[in-house]
KEKE-3310 file (N, C-alpha, C; in steps of 0.2 Angstrom, whole numbers, plus 5000, padded with zeros to 4 digits):
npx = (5132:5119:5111:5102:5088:5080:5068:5061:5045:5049:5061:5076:5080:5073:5062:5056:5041:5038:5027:5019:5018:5028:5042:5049:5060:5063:5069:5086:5095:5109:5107:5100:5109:5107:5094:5081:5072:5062:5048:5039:5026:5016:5005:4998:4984:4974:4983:4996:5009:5013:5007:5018:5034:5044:5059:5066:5064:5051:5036:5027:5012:5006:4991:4989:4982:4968:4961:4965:4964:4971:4980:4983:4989:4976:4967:4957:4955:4951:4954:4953:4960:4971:4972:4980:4995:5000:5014:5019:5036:5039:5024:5013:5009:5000:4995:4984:4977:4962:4954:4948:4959:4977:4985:4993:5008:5015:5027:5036:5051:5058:5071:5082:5086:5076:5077:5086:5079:5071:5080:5086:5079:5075:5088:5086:5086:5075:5063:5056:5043:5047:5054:5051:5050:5064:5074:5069:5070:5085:5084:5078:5066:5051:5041:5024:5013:5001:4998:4982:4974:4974:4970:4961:4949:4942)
npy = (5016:5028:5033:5046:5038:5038:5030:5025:5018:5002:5001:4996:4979:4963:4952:4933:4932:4920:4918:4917:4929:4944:4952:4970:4979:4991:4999:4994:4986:4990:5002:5010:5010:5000:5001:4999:4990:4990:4985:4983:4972:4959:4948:4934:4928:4920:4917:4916:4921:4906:4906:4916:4924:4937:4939:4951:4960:4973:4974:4983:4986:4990:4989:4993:4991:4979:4967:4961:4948:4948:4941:4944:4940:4934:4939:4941:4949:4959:4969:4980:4992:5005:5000:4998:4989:4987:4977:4973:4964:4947:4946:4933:4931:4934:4934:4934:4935:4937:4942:4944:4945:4949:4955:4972:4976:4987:4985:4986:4984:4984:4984:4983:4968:4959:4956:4947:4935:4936:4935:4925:4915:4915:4913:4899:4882:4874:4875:4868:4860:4864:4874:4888:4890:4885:4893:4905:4902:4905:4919:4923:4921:4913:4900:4897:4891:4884:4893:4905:4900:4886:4886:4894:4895:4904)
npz = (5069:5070:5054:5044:5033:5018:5009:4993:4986:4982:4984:4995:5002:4998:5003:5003:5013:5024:5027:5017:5003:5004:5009:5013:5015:5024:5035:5040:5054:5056:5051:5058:5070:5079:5085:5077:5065:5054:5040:5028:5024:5014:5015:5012:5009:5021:5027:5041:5054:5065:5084:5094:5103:5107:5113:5115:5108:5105:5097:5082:5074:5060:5049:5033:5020:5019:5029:5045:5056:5073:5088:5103:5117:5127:5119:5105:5090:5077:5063:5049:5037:5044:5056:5071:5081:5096:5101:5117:5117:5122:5123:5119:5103:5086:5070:5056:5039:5037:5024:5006:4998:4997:5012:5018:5029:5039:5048:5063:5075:5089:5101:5084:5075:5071:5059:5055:5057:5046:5034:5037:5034:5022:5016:5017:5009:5006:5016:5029:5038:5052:5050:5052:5068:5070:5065:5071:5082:5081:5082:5095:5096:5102:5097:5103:5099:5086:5070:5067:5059:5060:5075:5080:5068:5054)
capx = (5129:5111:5109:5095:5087:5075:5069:5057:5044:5051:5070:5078:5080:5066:5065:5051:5039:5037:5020:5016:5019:5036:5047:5053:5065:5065:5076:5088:5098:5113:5105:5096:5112:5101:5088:5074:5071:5055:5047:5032:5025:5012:5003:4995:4974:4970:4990:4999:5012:5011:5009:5026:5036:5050:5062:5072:5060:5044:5034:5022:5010:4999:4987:4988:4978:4966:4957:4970:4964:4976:4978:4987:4989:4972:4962:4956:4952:4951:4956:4955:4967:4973:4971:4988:4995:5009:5015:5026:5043:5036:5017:5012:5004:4998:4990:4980:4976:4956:4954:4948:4965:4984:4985:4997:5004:5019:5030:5044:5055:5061:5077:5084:5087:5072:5080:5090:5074:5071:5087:5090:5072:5077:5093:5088:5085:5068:5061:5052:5039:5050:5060:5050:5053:5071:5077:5066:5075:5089:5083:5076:5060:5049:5035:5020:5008:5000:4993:4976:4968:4973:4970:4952:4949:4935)
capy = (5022:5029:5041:5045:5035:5038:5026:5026:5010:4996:5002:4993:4974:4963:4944:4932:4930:4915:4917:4922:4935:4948:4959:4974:4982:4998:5002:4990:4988:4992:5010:5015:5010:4993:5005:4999:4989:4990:4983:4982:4965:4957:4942:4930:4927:4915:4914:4920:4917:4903:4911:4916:4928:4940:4940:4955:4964:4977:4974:4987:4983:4994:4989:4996:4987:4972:4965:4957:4947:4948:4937:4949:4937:4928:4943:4941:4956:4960:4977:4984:4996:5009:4998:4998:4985:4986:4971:4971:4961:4943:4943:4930:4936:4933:4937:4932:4940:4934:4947:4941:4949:4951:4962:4975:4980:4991:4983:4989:4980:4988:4986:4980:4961:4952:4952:4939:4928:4936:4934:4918:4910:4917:4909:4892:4880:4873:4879:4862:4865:4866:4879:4891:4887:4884:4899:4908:4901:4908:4926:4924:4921:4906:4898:4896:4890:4885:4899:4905:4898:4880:4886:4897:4895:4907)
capz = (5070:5065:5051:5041:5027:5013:5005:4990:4986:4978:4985:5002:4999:4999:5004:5003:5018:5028:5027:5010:5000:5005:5015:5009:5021:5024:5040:5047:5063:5052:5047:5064:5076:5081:5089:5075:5061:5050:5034:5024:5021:5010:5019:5009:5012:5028:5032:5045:5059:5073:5090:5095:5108:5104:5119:5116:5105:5105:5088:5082:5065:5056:5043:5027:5018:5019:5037:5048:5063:5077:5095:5107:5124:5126:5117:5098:5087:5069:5062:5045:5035:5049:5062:5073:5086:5098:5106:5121:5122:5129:5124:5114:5095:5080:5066:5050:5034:5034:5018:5002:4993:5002:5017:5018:5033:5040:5054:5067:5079:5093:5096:5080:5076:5067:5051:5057:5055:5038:5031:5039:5033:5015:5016:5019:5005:5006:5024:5032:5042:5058:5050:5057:5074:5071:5062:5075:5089:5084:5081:5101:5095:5102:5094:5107:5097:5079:5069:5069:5054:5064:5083:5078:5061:5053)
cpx = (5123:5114:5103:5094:5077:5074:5060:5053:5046:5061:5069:5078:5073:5067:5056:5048:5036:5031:5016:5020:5028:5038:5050:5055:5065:5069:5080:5091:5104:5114:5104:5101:5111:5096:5080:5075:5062:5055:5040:5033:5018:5010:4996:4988:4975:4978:4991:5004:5010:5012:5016:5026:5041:5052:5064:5067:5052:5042:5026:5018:5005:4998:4987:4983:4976:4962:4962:4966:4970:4976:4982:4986:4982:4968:4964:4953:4955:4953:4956:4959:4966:4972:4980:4988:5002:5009:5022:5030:5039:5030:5017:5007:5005:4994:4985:4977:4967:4951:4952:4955:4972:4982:4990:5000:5013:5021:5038:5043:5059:5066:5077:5086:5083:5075:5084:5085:5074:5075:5087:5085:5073:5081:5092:5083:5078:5066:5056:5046:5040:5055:5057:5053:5062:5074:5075:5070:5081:5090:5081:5068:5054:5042:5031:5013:5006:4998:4987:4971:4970:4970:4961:4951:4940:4931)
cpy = (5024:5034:5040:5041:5039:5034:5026:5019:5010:4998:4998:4987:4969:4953:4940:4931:4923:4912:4918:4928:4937:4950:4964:4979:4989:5003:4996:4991:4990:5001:5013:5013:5007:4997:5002:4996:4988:4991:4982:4975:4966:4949:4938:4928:4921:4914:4920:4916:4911:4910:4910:4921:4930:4941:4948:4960:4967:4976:4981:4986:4989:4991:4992:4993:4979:4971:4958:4954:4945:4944:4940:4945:4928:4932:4942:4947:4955:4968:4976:4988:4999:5007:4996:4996:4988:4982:4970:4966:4954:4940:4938:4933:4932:4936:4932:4934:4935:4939:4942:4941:4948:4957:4966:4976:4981:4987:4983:4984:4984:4985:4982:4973:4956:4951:4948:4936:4929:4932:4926:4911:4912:4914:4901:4889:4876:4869:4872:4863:4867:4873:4888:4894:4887:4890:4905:4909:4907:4915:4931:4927:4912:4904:4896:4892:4888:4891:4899:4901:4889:4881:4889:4900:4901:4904)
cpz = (5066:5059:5044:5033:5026:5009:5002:4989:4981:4979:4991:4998:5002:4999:5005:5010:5021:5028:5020:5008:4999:5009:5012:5016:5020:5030:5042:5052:5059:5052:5055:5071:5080:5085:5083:5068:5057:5043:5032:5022:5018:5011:5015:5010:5015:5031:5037:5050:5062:5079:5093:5102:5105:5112:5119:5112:5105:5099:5089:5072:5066:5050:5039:5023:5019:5026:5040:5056:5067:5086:5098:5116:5122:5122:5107:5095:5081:5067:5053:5045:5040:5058:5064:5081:5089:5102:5110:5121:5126:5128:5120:5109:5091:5077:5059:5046:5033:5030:5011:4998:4999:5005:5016:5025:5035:5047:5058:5072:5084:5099:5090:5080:5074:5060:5050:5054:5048:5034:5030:5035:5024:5010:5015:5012:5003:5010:5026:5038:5050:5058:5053:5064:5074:5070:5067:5082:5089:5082:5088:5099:5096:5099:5101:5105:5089:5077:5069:5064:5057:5073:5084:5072:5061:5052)
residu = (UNK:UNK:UNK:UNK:UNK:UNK:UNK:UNK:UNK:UNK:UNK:UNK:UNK:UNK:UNK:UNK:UNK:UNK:UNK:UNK:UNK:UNK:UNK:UNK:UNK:UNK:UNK:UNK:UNK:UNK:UNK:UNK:UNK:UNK:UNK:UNK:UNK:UNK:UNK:UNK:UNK:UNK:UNK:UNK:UNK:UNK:UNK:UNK:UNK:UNK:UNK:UNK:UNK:UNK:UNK:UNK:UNK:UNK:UNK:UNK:UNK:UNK:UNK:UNK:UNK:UNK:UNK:UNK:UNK:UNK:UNK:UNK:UNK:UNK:UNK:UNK:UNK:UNK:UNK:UNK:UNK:UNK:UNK:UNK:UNK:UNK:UNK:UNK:UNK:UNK:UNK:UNK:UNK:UNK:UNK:UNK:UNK:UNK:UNK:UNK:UNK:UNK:UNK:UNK:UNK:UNK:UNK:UNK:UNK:UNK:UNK:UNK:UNK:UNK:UNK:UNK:UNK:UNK:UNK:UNK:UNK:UNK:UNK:UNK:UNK:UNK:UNK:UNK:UNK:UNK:UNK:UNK:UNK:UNK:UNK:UNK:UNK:UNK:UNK:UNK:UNK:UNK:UNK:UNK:UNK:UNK:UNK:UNK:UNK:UNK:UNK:UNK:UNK:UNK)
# end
């Protein structure tokens, strides 16, 4: 069952990111009655995902801080702070922090359920470079692709 949360910075639990940096959770499926999980991360300079797909899930990012380049299908775009994505369930994405500093940036899940990957990728003892892919799998998340700093490097 949903009910509301407030949460101050540096509260929720916080795990490292895949890509760099963090996660620091600030809703999950748990809290929101699986209807929405979202976390602020902190993404490390030229890293970012491989290209992927979320079966079951809508994702939406907003840039808080830094310059993120994003691949949305076959389309590439850059964004600065306040720049904000929504990726249908399905598309293939990415992203890439090509920022001299860590980017910031704020991201929900629609329905609930990535923190599976988080979790799962947190959990595991020292992440190979398949573990991506594998932990991914089983969150109904598939890898389609290298990330951007291998596929169109700056």
């Amino acid at each position: 069952m949903a009910h509301p949360v407030f949460e101050r910075p540096g509260e929720g639990g916080t795990v490292e990111n895949p890509v760099g940096g963090h996660v620091a959770f600030k809703l999950r499926g748990d809290q929101s009655g699986g209807k929405l999980t979202a976390f602020e991360t902190v993404v490390a300079p030229e890293e970012g995902p491989p290209l992927h797909t979320h079966a079951k899930e809508d994702e939406t990012l907003y840039v808080v801080e830094g310059r993120v380049r994003f691949k949305l299908g076959d389309e590439l775009q850059t964004g600065p702070a306040g720049s904000f994505v929504f990726v249908p369930r399905g598309t293939p994405h990415t992203f890439q922090n090509v920022g001299a500093g860590p980017a910031r940036m704020l991201i929900h899940f629609s329905p609930s359920g990535m923190e599976r990957f988080f979790d799962g990728f947190a959990a595991s003892d020292a992440p190979d470079s398949g573990a991506f892919a594998r932990i991914g799998a089983e969150a109904g998340m598939s890898v389609v692709g290298p990330p951007l700093a291998q596929s169109e490097p700056t």
